[in-house]
C-alpha positions as a printed NumPy array, in Angstrom:
array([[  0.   ,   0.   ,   0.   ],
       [  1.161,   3.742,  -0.534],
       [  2.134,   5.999,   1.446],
       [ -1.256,   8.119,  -0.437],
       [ -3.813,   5.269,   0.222],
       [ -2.322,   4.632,   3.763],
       [ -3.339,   8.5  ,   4.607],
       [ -6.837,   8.393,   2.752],
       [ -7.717,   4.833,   5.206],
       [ -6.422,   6.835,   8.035],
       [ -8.15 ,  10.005,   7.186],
       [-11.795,   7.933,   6.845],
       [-11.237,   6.291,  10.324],
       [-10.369,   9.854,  11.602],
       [-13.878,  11.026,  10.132],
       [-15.654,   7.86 ,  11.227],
       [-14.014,   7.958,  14.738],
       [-15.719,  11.737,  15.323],
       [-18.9  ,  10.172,  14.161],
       [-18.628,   7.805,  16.294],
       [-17.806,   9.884,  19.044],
       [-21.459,  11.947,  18.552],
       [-23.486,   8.088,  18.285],
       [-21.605,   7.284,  22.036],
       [-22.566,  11.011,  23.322],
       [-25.814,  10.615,  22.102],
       [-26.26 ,   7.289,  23.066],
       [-25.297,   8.277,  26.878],
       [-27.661,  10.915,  26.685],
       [-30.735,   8.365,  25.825],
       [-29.285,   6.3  ,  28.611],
       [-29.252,   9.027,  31.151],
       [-33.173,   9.689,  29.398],
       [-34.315,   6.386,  30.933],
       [-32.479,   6.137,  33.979],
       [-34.472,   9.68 ,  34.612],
       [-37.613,   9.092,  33.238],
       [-37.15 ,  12.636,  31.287],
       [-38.099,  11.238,  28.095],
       [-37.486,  13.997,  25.836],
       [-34.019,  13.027,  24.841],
       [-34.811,   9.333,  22.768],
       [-37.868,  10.734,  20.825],
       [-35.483,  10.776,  17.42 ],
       [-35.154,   6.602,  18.642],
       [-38.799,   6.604,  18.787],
       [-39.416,   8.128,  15.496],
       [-37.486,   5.893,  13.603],
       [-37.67 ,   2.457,  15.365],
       [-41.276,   0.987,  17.087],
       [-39.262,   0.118,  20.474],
       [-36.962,   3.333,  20.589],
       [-33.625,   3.076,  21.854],
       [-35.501,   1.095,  25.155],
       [-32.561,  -1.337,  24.794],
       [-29.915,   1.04 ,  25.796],
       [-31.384,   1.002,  29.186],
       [-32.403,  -2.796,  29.95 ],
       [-30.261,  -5.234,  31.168],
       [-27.401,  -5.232,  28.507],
       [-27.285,  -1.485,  28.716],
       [-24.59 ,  -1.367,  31.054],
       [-21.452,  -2.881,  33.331],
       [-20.955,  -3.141,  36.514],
       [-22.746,   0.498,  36.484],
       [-21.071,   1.764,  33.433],
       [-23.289,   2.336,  30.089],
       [-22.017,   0.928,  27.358],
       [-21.748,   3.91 ,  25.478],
       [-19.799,   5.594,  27.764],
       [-17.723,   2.406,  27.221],
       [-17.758,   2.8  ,  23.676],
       [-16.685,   6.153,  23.956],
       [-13.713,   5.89 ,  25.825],
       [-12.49 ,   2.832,  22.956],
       [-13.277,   5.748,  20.007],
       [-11.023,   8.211,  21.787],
       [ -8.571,   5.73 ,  22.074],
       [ -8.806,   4.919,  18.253],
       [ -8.741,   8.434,  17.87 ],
       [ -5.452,   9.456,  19.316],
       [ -3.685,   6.596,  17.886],
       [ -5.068,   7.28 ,  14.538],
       [ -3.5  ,  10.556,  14.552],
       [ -0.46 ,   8.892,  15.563],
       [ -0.68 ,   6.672,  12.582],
       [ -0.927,   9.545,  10.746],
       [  2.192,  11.226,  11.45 ],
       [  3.915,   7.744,  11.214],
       [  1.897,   6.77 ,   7.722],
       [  5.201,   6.167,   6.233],
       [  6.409,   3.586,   8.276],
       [  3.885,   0.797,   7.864],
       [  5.691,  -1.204,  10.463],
       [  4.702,   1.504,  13.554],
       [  2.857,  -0.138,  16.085],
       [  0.19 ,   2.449,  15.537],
       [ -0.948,   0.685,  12.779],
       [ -1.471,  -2.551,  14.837],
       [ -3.027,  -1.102,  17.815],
       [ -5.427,   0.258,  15.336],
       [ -5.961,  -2.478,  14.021],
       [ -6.567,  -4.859,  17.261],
       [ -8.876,  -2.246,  18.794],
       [-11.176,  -1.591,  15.845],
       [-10.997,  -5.091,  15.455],
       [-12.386,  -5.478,  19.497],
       [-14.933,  -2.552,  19.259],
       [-16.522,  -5.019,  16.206],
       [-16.246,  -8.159,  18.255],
       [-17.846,  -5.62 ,  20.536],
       [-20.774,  -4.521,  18.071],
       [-21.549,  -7.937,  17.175],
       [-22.165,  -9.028,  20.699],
       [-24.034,  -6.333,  21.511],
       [-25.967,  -7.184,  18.617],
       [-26.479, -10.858,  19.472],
       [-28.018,  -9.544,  23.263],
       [-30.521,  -7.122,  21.372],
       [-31.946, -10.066,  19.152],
       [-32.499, -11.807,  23.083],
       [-34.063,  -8.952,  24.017],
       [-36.297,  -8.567,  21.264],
       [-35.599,  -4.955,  20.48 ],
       [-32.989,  -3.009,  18.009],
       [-31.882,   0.547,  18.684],
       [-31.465,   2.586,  15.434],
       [-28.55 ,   4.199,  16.837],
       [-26.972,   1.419,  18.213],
       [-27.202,  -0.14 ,  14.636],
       [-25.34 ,   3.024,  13.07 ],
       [-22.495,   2.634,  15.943],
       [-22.381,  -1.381,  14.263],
       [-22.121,   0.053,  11.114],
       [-19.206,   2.83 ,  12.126],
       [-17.72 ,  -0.479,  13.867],
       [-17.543,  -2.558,  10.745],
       [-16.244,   0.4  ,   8.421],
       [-13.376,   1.562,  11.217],
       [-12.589,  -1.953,  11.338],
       [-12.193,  -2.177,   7.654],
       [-10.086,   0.947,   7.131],
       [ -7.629,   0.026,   9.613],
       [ -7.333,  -2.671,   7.851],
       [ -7.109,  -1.325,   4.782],
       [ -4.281,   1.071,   6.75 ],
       [ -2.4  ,  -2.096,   8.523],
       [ -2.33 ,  -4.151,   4.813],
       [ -1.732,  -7.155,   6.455],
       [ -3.657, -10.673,   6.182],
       [ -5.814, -11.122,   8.6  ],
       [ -4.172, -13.75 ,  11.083],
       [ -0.684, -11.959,  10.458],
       [ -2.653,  -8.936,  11.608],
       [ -3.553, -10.635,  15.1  ],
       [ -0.689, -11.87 ,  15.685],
       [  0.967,  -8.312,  15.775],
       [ -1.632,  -6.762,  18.28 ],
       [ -0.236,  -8.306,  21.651],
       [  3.251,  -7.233,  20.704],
       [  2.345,  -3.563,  19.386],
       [  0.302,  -3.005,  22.652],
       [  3.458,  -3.548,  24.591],
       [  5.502,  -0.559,  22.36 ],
       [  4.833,   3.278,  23.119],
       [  1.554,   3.449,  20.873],
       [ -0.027,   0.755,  22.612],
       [  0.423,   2.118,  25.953],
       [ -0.74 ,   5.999,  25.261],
       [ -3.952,   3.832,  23.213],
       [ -4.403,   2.146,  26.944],
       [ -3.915,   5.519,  28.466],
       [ -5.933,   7.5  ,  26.621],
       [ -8.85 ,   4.522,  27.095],
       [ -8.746,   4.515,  30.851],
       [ -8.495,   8.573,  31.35 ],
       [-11.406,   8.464,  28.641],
       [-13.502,   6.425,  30.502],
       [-12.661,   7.778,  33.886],
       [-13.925,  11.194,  32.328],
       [-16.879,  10.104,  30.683],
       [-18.299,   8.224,  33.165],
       [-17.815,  11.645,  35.726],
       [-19.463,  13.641,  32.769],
       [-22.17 ,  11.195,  32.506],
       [-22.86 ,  11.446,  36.354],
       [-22.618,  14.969,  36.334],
       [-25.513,  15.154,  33.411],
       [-27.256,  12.099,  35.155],
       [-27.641,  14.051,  38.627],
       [-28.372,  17.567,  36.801],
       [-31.098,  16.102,  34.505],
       [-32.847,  14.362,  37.237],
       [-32.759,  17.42 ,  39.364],
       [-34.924,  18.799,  36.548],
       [-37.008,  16.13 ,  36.297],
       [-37.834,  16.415,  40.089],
       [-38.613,  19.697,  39.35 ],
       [-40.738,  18.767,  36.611],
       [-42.774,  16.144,  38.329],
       [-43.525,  18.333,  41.126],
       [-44.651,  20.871,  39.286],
       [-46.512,  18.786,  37.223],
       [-48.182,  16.35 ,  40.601],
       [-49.294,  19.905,  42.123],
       [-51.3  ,  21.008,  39.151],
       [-52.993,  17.667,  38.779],
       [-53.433,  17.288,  42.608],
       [-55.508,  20.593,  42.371],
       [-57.963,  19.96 ,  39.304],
       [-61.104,  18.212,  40.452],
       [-61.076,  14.493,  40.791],
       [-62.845,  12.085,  38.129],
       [-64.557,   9.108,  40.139],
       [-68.   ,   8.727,  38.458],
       [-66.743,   6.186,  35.592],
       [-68.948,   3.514,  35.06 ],
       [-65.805,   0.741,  33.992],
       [-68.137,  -2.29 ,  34.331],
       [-67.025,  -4.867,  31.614],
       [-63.264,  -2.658,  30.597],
       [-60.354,  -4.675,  30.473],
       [-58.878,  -4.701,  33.982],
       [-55.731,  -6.268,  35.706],
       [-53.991,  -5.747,  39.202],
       [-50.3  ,  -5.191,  39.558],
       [-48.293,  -4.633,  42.085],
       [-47.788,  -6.268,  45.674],
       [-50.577,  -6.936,  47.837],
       [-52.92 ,  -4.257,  49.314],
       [-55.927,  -2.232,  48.54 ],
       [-55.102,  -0.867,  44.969],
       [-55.195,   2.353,  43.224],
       [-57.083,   2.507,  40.178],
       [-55.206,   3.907,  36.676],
       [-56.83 ,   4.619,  33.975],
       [-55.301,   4.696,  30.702],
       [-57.386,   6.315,  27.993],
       [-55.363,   5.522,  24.827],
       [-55.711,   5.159,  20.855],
       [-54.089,   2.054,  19.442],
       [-52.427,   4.063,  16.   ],
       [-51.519,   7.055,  18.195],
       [-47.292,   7.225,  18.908],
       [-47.014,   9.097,  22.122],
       [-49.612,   6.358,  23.244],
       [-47.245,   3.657,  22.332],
       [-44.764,   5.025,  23.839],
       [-46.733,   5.499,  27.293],
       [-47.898,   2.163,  26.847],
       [-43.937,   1.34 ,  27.127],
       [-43.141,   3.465,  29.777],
       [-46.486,   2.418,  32.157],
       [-45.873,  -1.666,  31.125],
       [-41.981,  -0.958,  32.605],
       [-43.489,   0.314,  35.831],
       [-46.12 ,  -1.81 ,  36.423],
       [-43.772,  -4.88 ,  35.756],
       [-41.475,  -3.069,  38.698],
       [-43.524,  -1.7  ,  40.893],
       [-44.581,  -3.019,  44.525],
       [-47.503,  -0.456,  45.236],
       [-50.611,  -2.295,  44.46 ],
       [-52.547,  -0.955,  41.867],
       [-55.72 ,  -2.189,  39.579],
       [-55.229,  -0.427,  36.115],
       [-58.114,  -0.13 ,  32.878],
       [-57.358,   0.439,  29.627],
       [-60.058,   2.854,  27.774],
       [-60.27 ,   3.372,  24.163],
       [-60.32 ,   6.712,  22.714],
       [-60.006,   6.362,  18.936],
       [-59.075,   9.504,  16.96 ],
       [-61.078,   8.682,  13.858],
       [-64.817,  10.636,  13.49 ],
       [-66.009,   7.086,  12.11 ],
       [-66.202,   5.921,  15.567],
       [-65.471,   9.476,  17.821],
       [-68.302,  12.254,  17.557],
       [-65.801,  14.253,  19.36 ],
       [-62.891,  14.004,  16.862],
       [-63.26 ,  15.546,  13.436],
       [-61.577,  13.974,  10.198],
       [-59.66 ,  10.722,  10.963],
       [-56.281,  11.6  ,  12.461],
       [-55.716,   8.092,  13.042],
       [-57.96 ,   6.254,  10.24 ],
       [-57.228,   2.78 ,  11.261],
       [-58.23 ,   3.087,  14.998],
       [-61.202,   2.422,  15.189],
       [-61.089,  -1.093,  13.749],
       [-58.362,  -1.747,  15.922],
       [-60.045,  -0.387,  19.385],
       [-63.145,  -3.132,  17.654],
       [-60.403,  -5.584,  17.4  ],
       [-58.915,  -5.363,  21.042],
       [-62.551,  -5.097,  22.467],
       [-62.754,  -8.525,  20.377],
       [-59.447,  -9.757,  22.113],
       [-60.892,  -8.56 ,  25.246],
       [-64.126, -11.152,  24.293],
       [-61.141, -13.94 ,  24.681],
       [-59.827, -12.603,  27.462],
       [-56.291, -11.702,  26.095],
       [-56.907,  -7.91 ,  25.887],
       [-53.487,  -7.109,  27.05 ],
       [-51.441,  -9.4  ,  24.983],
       [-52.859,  -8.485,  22.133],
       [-52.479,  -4.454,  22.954],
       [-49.41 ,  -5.04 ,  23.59 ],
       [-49.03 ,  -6.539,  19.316],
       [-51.086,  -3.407,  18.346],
       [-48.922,  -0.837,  19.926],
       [-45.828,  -2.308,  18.557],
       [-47.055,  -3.219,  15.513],
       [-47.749,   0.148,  14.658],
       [-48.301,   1.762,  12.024],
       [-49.586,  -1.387,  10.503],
       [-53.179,  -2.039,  11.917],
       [-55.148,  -2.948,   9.127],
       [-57.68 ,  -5.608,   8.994],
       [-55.065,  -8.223,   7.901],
       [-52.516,  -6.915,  10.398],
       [-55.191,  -7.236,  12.986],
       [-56.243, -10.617,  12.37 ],
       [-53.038, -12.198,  11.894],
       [-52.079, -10.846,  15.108],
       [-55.024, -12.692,  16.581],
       [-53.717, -15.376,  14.873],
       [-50.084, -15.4  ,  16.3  ],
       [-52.023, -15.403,  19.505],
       [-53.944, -18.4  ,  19.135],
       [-57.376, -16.698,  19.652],
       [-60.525, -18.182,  18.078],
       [-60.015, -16.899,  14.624],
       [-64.188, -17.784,  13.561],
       [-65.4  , -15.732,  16.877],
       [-62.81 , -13.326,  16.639],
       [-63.411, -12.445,  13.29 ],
       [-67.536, -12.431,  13.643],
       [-66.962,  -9.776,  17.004],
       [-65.097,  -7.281,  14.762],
       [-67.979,  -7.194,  12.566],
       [-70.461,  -7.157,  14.942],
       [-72.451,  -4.253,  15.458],
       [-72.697,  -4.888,  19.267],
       [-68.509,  -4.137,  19.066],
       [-68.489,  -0.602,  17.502],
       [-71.208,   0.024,  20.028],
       [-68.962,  -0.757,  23.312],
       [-66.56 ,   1.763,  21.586],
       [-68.608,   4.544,  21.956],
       [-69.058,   3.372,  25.24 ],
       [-65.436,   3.807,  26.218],
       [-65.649,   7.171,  23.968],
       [-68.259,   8.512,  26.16 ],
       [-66.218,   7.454,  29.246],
       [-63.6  ,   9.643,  27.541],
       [-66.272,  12.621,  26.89 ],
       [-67.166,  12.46 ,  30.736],
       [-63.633,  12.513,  31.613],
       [-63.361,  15.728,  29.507],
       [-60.421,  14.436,  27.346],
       [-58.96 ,  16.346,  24.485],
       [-56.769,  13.759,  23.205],
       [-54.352,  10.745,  23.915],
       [-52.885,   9.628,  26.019],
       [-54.707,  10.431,  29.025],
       [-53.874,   8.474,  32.46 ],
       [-56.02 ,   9.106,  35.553],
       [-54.591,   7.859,  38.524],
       [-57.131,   7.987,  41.253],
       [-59.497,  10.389,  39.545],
       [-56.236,  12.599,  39.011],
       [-55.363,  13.601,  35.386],
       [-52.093,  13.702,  33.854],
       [-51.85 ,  14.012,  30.177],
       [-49.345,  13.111,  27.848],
       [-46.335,  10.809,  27.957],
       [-46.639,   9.95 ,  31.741],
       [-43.57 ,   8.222,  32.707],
       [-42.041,   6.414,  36.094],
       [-41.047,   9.246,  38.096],
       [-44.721,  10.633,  37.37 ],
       [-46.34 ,   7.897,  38.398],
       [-44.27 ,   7.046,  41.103],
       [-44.367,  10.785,  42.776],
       [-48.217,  10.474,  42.067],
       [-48.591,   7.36 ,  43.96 ],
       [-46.447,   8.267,  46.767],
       [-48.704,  11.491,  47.312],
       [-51.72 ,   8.642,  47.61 ],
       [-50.4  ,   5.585,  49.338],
       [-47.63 ,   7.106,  50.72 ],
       [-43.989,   4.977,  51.201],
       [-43.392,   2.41 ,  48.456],
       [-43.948,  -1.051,  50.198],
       [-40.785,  -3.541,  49.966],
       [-40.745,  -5.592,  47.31 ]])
């Protein structure tokens, strides 16, 4: 390889490195998003994946504490600094630079493809997290391109070159680079959720003082209890199966209620926006949801209302009658009775119900979540809830 095409591979990992560098910040960011409950941060995840970047915050989202990105990070500044290195050495193609590159572009895609392998287990892909494979794979590929060595030659100079000068100020720059991103990530951690404390105050007060909603008739809505043991509290989620912001409150109220030891009973209320089923709504916002509401009022017949909610939301945007009835399918309902309720006239009738429950509640869109009679609208998320609940039962109760 020339000296010319050793500078041009070196000059792409440069530009992919910075790139890199803005997916880990950003990534940290979304991680910091759902450790807080702030929520505003991932909504560019949201927009272009059905599960967000979720992922980032389960179980494989960090180490011993750590968040992966911030992990990440610290390995892209280290490829950084010793591509720059490389650079000033590009005309000695035996530098260890060109080694270390090469082993630690070659770990951060060992890296990429594990952390690949965990999202498949957990069901869920982060957009972002697929761009930082992608960055992975092409760094990897132009240090190769830089090192111009076959691939098991390539390996076996790594151990060796990590030993020399470049390999110790690429180990250097790694551990300072994680020490300081992890204090910059606690730093943001503690000053967003300051804000967020803020917020939910704010926010609890305001409901706390409108008048309480208590005169719902919910005889017959899908209904579940959660929680420890204990006289409940009863939520009320007024939602609209093609609406986004309800998905993704459906997401946050699901990770709560899976977590949570306060006992609470919580119903599920449909409030399509679509005037073929909504006097209150005019046009059809969300033209498919009313034959989905009819469809989870007809898994609700089979009592597997939640389940198949849970298909709806994520299945979004596709709810048409197909989409609706194979998921019924994939859930082993009665396809004959299923598909004779969404037709039914009796159906579209018990929607209206649950839009009247809606008018009485004085809604003006989804989502809507009473808890206890209380109204919060929008995106409600754990700390809301959880600063809600502790103004009504008080303590948390141990898990």
């Amino acid at each position: 390889m020339s000296t010319g095409q050793r500078s041009l591979a070196l000059a792409a990992l440069l530009f992919l490195g910075l790139v890199s560098l803005a997916d880990a910040a950003y990534l940290t960011l979304v991680h910091v998003d759902l450790v807080t409950g702030a929520g505003g941060i991932g909504r560019i995840c949201h927009a272009l994946s059905k599960t967000g970047c979720e992922v980032t915050g389960g179980r494989f989202g960090d180490l011993f504490g750590v968040p992966v990105a911030v992990i990440g990070g610290a390995g892209v500044l280290a490829v950084l600094v010793t591509t720059i290195v490389a650079l000033v050495r590009r005309r000695d193609p035996d530098h260890a630079s060109h080694a270390v590159l090469f082993g630690l572009t070659g770990a951060a895609l060992l890296a990429s493809l594990l952390m690949g392998a965990l999202s498949l287990v957990e069901g869920a892909y982060c957009p972002f997290c697929v761009i930082w494979y992608l960055l992975s794979a092409a760094s990897f590929a132009a240090a190769a391109a830089s090192f111009d060595r076959p691939l098991a030659e390539g390996v076996g100079h790594v151990l060796p070159a990590l030993r020399r000068p470049a390999g110790v100020i690429a180990i250097v720059t790694f551990a300072v680079g994680l020490g300081l991103f992890q204090l910059g990530y606690t730093k943001v951690l503690g000053t967003i959720g300051a804000m967020v404390d803020v917020q939910v105050r704010e926010e609890i007060e305001a409901a706390l003082a409108r008048p309480r909603i208590t005169d719902l008739d919910l005889t017959g809505q899908p209904r579940r209890r959660v929680g420890g043991p204990g006289e409940p509290t009863l939520i009320v989620e007024f939602g609209d199966f093609e609406c986004p912001y309800c998905r993704q409150l459906w997401d946050h109220s699901e990770r709560y209620f899976a977590a949570t030891s306060r006992p609470l009973e919580v119903v599920f209320v449909n409030y399509p926006l679509d005037a073929s089923c909504n006097a209150n709504t005019d046009g059809a916002l969300h033209p498919q949801a009313c034959f989905a509401a009819y469809a989870g009022e007809c898994a609700q017949a089979q009592g597997r209302f939640w389940e198949y909610a849970e298909r709806l939301f994520h299945n979004q945007p596709d709810l048409g009658r197909a989409d609706l009835i194979q998921a019924a399918a994939d859930l082993g309902l009665d396809m004959p009775s299923f598909e004779r309720c969404l037709d039914d006239p009796a159906t579209a009738a018990a929607i209206v119900t649950d839009v009247n429950l809606g008018t009485k509640s004085r809604i003006r869109g989804t989502p809507m979540v009473l808890i206890d009679g209380y109204k919060l609208a929008g995106v409600v998320r754990a700390p809301f809830f959880e600063g809600m609940l502790s103004r009504i039962q008080g303590p948390a109760p141990s898990p």
